[in-house]
PDB file of N, CA, C, O and CB in Angstrom:
ATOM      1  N   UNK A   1     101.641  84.083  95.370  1.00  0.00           N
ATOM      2  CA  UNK A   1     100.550  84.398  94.465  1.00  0.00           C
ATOM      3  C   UNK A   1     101.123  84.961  93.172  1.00  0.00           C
ATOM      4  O   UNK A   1     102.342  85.029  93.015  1.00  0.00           O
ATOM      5  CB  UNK A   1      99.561  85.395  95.113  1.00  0.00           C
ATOM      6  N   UNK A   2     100.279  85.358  92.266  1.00  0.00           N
ATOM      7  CA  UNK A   2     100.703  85.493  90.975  1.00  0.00           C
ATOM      8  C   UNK A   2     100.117  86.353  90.374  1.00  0.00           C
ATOM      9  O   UNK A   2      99.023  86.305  90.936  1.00  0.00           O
ATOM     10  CB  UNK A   2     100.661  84.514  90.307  1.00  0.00           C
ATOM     11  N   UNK A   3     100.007  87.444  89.314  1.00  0.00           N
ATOM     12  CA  UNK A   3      99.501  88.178  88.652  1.00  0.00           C
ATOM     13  C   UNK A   3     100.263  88.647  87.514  1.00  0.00           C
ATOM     14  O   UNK A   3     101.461  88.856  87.325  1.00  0.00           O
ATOM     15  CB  UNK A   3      99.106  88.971  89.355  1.00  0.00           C
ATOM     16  N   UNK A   4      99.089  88.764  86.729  1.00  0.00           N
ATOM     17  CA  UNK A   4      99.269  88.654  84.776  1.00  0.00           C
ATOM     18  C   UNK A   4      99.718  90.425  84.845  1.00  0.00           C
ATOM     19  O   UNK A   4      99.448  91.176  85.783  1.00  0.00           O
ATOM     20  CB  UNK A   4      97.119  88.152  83.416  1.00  0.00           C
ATOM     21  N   UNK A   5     100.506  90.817  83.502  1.00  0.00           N
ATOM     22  CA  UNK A   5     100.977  92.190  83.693  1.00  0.00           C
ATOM     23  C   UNK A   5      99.828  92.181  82.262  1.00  0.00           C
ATOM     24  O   UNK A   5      99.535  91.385  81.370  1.00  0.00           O
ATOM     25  CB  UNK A   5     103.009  92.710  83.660  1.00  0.00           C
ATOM     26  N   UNK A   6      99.355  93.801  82.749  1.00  0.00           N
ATOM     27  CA  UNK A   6      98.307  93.922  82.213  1.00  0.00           C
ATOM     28  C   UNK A   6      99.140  94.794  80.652  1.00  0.00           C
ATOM     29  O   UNK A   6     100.282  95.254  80.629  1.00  0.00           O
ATOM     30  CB  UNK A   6      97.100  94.733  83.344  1.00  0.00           C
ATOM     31  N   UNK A   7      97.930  94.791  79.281  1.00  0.00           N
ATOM     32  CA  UNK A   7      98.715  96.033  78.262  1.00  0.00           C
ATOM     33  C   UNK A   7      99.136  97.378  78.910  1.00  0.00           C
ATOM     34  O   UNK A   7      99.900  98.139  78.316  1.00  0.00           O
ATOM     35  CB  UNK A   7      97.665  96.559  77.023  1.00  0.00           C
ATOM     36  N   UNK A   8      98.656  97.648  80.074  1.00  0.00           N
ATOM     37  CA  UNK A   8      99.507  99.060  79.883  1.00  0.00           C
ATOM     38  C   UNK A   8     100.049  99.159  80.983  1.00  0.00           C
ATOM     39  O   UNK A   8     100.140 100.194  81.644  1.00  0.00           O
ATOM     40  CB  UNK A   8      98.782 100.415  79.577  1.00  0.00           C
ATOM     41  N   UNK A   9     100.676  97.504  81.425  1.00  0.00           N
ATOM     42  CA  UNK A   9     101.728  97.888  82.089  1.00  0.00           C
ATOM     43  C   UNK A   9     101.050  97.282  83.567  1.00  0.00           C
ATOM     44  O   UNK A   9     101.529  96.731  84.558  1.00  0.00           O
ATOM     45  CB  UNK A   9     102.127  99.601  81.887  1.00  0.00           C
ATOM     46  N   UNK A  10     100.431  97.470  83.377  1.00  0.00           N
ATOM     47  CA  UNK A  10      99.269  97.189  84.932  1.00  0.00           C
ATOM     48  C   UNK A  10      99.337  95.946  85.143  1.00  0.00           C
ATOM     49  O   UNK A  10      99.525  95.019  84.355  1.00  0.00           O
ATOM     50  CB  UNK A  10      97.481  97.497  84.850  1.00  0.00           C
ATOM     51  N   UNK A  11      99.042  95.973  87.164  1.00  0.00           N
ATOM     52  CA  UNK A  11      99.022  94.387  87.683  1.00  0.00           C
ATOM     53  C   UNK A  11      98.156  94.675  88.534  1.00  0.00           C
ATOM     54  O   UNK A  11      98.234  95.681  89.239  1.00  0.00           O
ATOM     55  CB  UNK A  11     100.352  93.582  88.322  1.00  0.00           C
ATOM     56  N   UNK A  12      96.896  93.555  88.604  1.00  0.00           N
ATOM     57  CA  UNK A  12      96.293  93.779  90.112  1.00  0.00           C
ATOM     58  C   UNK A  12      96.775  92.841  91.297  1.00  0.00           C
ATOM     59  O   UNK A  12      97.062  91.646  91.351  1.00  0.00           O
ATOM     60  CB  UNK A  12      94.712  93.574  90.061  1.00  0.00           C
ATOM     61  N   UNK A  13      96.741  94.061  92.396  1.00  0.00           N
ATOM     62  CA  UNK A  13      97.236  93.157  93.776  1.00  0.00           C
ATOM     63  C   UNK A  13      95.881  92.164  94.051  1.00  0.00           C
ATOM     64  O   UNK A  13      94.735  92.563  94.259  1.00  0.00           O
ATOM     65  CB  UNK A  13      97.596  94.349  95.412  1.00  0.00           C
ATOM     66  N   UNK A  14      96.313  90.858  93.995  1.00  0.00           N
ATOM     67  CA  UNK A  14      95.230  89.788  94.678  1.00  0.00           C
ATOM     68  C   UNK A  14      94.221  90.262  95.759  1.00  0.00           C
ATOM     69  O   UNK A  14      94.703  91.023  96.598  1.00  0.00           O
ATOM     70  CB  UNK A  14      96.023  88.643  95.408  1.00  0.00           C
ATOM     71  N   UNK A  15      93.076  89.988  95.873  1.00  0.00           N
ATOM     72  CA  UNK A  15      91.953  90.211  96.602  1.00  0.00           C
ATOM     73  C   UNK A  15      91.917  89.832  98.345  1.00  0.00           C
ATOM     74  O   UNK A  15      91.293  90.274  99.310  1.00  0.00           O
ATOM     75  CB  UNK A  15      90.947  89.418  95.819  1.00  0.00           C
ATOM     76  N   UNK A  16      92.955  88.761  98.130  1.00  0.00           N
ATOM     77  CA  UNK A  16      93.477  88.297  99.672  1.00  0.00           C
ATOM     78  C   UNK A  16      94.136  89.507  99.822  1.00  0.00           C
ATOM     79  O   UNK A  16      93.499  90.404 100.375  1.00  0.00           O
ATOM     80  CB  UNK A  16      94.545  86.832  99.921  1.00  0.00           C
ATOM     81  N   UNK A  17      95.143  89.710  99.496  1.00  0.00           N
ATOM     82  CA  UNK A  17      96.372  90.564  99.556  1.00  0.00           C
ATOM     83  C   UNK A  17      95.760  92.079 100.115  1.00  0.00           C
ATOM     84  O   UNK A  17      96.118  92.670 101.135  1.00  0.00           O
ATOM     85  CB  UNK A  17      97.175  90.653  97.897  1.00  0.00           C
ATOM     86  N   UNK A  18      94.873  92.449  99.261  1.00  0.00           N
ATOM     87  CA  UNK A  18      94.306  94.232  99.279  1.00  0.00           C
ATOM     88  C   UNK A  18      93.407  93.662 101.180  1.00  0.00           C
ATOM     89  O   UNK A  18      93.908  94.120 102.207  1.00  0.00           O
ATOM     90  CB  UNK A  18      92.488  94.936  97.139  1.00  0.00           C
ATOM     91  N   UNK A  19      92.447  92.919 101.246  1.00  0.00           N
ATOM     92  CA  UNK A  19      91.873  92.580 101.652  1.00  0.00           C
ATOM     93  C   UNK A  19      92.703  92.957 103.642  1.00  0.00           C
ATOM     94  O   UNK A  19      92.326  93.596 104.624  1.00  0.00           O
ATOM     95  CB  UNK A  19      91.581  91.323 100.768  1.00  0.00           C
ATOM     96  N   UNK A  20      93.989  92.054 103.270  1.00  0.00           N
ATOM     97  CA  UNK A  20      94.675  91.652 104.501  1.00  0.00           C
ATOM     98  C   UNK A  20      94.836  93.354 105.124  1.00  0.00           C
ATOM     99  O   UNK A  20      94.386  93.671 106.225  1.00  0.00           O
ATOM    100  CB  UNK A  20      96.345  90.638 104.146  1.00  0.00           C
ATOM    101  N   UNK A  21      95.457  94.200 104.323  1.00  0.00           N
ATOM    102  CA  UNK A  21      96.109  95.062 104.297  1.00  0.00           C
ATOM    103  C   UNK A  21      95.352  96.451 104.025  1.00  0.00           C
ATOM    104  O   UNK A  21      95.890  97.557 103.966  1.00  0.00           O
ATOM    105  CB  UNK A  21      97.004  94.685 103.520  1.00  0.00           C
ATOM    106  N   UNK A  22      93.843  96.128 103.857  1.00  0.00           N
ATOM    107  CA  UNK A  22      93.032  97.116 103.934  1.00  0.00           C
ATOM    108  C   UNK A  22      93.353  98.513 102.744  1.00  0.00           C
ATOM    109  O   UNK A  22      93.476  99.723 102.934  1.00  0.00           O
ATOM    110  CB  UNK A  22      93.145  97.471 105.466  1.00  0.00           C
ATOM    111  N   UNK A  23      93.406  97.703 101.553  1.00  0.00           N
ATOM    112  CA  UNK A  23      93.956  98.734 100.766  1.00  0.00           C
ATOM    113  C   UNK A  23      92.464  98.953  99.981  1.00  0.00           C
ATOM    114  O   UNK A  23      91.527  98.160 100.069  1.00  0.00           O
ATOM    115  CB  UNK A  23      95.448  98.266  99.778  1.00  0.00           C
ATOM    116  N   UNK A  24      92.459 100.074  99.278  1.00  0.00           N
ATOM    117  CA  UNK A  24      91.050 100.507  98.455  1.00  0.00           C
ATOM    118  C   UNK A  24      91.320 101.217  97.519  1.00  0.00           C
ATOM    119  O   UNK A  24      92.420 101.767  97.476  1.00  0.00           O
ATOM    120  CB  UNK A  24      90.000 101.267  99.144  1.00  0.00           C
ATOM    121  N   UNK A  25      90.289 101.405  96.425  1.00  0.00           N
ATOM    122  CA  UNK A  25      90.770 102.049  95.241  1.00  0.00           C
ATOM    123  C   UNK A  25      91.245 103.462  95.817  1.00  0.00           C
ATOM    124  O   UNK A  25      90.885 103.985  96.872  1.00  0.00           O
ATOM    125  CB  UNK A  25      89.595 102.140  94.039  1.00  0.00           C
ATOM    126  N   UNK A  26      92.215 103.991  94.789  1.00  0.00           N
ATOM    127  CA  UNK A  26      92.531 105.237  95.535  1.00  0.00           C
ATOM    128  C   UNK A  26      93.666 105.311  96.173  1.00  0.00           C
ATOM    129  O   UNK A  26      94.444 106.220  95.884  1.00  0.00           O
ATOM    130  CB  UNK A  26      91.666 105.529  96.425  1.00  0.00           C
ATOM    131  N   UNK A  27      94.009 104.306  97.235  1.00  0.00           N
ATOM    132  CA  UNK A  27      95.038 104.308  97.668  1.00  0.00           C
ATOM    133  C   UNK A  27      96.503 104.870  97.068  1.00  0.00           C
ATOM    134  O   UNK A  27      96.469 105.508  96.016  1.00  0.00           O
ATOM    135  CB  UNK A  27      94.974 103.276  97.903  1.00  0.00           C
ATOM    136  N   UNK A  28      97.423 104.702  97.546  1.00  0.00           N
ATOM    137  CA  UNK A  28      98.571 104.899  96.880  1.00  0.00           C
ATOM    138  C   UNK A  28      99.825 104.089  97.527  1.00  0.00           C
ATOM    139  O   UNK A  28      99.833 104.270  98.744  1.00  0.00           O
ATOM    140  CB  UNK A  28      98.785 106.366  96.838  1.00  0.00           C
ATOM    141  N   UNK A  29     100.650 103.438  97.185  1.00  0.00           N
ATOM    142  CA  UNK A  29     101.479 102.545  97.040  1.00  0.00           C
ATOM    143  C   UNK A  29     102.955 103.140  96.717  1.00  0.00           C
ATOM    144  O   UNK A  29     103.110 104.010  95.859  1.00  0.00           O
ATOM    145  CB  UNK A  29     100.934 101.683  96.077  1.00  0.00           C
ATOM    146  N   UNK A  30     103.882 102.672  97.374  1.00  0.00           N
ATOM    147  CA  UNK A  30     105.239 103.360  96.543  1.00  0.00           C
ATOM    148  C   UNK A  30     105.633 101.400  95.967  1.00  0.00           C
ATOM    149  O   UNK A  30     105.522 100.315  96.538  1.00  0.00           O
ATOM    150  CB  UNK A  30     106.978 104.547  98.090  1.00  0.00           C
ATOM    151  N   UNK A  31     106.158 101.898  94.417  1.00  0.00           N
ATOM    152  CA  UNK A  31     106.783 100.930  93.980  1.00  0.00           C
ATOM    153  C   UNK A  31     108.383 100.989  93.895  1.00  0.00           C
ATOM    154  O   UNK A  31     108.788 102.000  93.323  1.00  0.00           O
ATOM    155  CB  UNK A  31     106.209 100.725  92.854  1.00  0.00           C
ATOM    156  N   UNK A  32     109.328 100.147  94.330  1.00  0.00           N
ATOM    157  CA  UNK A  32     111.162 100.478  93.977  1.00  0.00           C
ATOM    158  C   UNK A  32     111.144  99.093  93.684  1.00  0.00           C
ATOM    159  O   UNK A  32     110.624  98.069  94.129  1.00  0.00           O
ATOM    160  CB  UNK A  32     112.554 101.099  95.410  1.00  0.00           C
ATOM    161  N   UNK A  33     112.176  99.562  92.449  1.00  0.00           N
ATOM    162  CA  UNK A  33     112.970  98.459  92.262  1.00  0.00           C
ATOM    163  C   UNK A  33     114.357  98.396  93.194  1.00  0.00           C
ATOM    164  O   UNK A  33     114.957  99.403  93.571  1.00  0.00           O
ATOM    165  CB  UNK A  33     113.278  98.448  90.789  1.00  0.00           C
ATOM    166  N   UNK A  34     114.693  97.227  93.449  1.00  0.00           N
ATOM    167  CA  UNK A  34     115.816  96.945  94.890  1.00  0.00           C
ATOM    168  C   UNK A  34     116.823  95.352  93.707  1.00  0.00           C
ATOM    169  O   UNK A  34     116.582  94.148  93.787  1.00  0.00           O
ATOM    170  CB  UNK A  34     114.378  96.026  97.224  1.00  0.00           C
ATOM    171  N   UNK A  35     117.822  96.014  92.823  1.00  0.00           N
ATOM    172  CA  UNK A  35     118.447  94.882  92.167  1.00  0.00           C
ATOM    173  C   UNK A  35     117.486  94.210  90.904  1.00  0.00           C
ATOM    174  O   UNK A  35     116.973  94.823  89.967  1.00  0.00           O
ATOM    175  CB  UNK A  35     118.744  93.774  93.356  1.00  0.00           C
ATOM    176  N   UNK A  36     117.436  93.063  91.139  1.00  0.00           N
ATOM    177  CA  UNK A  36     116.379  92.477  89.923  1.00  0.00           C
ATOM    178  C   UNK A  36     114.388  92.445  90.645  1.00  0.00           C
ATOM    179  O   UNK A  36     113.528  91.935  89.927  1.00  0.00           O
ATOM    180  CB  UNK A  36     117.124  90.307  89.503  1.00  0.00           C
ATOM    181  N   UNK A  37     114.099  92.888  91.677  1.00  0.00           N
ATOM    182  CA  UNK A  37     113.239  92.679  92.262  1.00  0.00           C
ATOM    183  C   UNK A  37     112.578  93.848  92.418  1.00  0.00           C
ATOM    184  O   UNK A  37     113.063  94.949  92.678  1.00  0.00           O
ATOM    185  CB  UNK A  37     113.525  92.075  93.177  1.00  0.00           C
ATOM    186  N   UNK A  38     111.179  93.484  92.205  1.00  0.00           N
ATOM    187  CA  UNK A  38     110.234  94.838  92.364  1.00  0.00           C
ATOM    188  C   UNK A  38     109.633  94.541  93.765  1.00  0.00           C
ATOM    189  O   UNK A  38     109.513  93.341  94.013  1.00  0.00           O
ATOM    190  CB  UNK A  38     108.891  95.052  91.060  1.00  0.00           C
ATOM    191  N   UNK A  39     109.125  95.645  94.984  1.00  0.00           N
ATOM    192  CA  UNK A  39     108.389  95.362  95.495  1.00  0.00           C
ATOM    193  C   UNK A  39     107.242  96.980  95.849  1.00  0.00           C
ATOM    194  O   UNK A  39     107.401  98.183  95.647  1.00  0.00           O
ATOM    195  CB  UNK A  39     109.131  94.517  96.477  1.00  0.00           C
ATOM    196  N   UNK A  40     106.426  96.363  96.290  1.00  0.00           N
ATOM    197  CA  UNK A  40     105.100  97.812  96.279  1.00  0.00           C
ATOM    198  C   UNK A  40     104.462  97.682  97.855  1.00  0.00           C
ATOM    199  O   UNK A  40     103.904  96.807  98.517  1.00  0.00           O
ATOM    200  CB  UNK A  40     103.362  97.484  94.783  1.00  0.00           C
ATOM    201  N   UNK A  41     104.746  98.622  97.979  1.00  0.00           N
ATOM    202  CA  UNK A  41     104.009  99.069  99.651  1.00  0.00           C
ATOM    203  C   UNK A  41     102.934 100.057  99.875  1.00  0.00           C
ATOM    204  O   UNK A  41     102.792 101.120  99.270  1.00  0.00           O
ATOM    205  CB  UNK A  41     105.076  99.740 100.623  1.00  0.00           C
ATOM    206  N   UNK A  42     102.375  99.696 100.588  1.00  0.00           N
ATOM    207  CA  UNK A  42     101.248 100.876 100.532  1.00  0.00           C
ATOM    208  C   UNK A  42     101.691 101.646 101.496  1.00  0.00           C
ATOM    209  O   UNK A  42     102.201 101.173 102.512  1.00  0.00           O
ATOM    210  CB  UNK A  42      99.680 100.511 100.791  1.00  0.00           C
ATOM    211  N   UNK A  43     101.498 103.384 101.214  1.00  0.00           N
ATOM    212  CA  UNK A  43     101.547 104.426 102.244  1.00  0.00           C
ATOM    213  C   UNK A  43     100.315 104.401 103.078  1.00  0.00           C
ATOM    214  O   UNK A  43      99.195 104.309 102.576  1.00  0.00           O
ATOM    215  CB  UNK A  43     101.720 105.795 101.633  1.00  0.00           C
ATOM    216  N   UNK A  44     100.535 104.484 104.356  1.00  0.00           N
ATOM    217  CA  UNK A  44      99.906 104.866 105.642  1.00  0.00           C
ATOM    218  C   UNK A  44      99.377 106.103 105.289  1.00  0.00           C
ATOM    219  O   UNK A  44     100.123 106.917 104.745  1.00  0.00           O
ATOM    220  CB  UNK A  44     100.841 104.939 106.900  1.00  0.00           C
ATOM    221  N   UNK A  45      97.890 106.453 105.570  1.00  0.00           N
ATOM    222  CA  UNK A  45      97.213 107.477 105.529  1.00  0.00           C
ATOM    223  C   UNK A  45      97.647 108.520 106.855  1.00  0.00           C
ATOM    224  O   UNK A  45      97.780 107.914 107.918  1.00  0.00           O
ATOM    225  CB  UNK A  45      95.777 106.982 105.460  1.00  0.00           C
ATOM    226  N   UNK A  46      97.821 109.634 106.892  1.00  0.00           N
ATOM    227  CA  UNK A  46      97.478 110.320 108.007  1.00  0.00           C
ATOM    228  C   UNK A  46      96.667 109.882 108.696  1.00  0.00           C
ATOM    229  O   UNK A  46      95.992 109.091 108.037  1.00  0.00           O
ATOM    230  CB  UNK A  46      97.163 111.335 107.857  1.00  0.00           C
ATOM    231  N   UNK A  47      96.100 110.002 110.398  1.00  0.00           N
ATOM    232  CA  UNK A  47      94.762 110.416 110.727  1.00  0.00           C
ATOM    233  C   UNK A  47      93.525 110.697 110.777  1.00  0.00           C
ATOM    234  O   UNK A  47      92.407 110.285 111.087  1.00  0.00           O
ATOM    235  CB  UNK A  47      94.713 110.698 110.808  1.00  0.00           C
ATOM    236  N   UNK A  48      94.410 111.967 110.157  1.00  0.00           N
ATOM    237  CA  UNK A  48      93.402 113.322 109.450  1.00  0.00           C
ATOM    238  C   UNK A  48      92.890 112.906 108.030  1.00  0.00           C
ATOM    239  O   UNK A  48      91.783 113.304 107.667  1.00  0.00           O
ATOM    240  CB  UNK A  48      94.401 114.941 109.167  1.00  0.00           C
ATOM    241  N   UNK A  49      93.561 112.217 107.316  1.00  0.00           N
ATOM    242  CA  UNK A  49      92.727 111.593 105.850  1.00  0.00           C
ATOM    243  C   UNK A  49      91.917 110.767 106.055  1.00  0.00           C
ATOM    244  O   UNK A  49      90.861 110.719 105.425  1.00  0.00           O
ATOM    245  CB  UNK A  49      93.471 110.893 104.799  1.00  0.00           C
ATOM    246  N   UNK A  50      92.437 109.449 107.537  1.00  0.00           N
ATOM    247  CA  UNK A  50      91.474 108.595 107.383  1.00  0.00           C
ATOM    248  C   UNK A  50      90.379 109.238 107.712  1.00  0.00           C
ATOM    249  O   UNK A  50      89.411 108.589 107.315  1.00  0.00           O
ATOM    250  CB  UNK A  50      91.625 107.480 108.024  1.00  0.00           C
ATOM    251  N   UNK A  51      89.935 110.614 108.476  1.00  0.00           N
ATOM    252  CA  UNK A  51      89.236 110.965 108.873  1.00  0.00           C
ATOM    253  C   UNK A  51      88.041 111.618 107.935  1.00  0.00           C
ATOM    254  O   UNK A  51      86.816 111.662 108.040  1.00  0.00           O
ATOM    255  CB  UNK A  51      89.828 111.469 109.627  1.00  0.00           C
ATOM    256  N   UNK A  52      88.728 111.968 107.238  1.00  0.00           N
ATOM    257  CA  UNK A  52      88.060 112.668 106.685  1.00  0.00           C
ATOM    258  C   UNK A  52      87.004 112.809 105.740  1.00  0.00           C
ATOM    259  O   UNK A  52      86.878 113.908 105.200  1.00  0.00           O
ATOM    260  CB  UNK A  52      88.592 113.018 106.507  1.00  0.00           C
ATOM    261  N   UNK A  53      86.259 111.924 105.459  1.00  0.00           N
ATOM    262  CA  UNK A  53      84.983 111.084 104.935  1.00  0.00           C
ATOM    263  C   UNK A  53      83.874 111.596 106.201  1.00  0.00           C
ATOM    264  O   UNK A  53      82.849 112.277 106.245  1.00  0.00           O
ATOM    265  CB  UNK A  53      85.322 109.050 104.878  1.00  0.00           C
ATOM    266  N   UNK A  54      84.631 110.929 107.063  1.00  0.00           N
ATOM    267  CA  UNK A  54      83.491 110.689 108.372  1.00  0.00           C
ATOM    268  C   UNK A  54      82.994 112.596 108.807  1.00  0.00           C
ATOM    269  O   UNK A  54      81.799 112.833 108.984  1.00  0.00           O
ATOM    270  CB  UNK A  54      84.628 109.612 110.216  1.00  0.00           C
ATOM    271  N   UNK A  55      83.432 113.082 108.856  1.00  0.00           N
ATOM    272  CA  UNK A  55      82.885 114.802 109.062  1.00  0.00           C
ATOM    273  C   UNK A  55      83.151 115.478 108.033  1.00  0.00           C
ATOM    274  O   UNK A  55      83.722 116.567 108.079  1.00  0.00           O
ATOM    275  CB  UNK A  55      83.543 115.710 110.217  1.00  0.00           C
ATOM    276  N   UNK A  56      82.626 114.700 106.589  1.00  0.00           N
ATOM    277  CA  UNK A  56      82.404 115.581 105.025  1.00  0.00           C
ATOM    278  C   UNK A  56      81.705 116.736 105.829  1.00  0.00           C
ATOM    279  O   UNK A  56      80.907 116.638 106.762  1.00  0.00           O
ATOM    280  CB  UNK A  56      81.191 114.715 103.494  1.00  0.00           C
ATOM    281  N   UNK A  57      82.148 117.709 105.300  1.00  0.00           N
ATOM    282  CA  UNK A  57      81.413 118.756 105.221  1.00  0.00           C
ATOM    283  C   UNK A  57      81.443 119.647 106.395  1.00  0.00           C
ATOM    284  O   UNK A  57      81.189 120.837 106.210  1.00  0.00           O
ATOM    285  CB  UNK A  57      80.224 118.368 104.942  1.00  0.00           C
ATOM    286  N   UNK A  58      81.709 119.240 107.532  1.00  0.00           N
ATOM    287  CA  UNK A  58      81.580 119.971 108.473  1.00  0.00           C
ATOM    288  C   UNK A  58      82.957 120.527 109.050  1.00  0.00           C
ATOM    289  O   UNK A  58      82.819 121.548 109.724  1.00  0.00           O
ATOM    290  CB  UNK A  58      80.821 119.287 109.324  1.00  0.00           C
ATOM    291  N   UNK A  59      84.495 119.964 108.890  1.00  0.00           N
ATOM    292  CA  UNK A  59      85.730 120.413 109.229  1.00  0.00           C
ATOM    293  C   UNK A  59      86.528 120.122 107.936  1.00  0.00           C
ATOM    294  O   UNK A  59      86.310 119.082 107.316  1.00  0.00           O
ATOM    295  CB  UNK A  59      86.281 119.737 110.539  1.00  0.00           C
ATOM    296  N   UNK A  60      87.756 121.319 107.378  1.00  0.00           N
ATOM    297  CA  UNK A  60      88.346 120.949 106.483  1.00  0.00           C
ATOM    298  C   UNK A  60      89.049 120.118 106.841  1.00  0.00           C
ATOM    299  O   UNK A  60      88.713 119.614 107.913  1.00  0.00           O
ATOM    300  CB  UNK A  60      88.812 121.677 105.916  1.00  0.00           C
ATOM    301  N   UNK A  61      90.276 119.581 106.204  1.00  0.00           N
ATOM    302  CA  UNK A  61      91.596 119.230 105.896  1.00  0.00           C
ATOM    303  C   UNK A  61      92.348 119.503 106.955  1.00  0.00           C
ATOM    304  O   UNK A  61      92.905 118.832 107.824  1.00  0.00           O
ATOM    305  CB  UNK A  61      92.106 119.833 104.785  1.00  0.00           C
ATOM    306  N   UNK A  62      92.216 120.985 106.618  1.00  0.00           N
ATOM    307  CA  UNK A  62      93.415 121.547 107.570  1.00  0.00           C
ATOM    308  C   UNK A  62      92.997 122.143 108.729  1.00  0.00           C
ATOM    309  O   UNK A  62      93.901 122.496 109.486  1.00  0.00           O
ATOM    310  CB  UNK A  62      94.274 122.584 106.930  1.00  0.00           C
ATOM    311  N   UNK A  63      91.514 122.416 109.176  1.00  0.00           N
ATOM    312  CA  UNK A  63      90.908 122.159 110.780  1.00  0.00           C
ATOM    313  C   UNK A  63      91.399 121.204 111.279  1.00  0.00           C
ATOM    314  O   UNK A  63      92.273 121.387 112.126  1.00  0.00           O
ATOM    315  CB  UNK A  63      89.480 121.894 111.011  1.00  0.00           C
ATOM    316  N   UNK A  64      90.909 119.555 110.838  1.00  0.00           N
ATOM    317  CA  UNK A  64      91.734 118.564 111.160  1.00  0.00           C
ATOM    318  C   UNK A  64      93.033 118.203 111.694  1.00  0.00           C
ATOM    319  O   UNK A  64      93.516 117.419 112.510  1.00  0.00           O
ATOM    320  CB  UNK A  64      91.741 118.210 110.477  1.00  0.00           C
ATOM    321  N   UNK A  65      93.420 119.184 110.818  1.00  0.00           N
ATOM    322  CA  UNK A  65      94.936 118.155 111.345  1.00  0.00           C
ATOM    323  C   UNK A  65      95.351 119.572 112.439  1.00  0.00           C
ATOM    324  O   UNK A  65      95.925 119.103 113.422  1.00  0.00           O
ATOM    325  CB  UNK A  65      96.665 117.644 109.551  1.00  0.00           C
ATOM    326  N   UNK A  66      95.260 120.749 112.524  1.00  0.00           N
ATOM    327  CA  UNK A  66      94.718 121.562 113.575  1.00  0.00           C
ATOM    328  C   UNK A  66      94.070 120.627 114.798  1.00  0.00           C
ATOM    329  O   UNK A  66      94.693 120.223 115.780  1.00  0.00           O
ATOM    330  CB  UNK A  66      93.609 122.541 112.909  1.00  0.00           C
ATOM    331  N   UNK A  67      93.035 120.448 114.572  1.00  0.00           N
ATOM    332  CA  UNK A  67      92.688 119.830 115.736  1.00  0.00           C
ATOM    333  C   UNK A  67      93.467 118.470 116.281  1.00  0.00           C
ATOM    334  O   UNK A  67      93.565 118.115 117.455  1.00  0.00           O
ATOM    335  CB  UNK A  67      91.345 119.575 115.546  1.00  0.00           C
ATOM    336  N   UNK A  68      93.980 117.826 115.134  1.00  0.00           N
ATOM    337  CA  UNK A  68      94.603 116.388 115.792  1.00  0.00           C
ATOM    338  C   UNK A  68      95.854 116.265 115.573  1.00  0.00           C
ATOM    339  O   UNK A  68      96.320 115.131 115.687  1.00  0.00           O
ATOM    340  CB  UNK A  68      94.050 115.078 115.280  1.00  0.00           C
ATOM    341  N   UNK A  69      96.822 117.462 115.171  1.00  0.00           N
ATOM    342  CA  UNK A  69      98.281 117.257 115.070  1.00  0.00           C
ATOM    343  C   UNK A  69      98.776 116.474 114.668  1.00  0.00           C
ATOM    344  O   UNK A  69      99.778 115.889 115.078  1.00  0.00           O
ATOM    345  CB  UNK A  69      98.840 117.251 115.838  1.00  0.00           C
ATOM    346  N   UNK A  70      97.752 116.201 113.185  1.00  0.00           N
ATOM    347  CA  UNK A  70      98.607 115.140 112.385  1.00  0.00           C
ATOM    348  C   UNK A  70      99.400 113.888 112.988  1.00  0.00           C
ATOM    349  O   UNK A  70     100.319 113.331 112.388  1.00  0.00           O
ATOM    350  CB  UNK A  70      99.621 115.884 111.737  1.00  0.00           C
ATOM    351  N   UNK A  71      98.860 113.462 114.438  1.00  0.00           N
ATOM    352  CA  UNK A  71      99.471 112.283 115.471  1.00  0.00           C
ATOM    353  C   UNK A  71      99.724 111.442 114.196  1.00  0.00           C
ATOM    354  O   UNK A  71     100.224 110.320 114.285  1.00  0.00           O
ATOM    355  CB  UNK A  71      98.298 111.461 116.874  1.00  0.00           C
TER     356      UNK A  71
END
């Protein structure tokens, strides 16, 4: 696949691509260069982050990962 480099530098990952790999705005990605080649990976959420939408309001952050040891 292919993508245009945007003015400030910016590229979007293809819609298949985010799609496969369950990525969403927000996310975060590490980019390295490795020789002449770029490549970008997305970081694995904790647990406890993915969790943490689903009981807004009712357990912090750090109850969470208290309660689930950051597995």
């Amino acid at each position: 696949m292919l993508a245009r480099i945007l003015n400030k530098g910016q590229i979007v990952i293809p819609k298949e691509i985010r799609k496969q790999l369950g990525l969403m705005p927000g996310d975060i990605v590490e980019v390295k260069l490795i020789g002449e080649k770029i490549t970008i990976q997305p970081l694995r959420k904790s647990q406890t982050e993915e969790m943490r939408g689903i009981v807004k309001g009712k357990l912090s952050l750090k109850e969470l990962e208290e309660l689930y040891g950051n597995r």
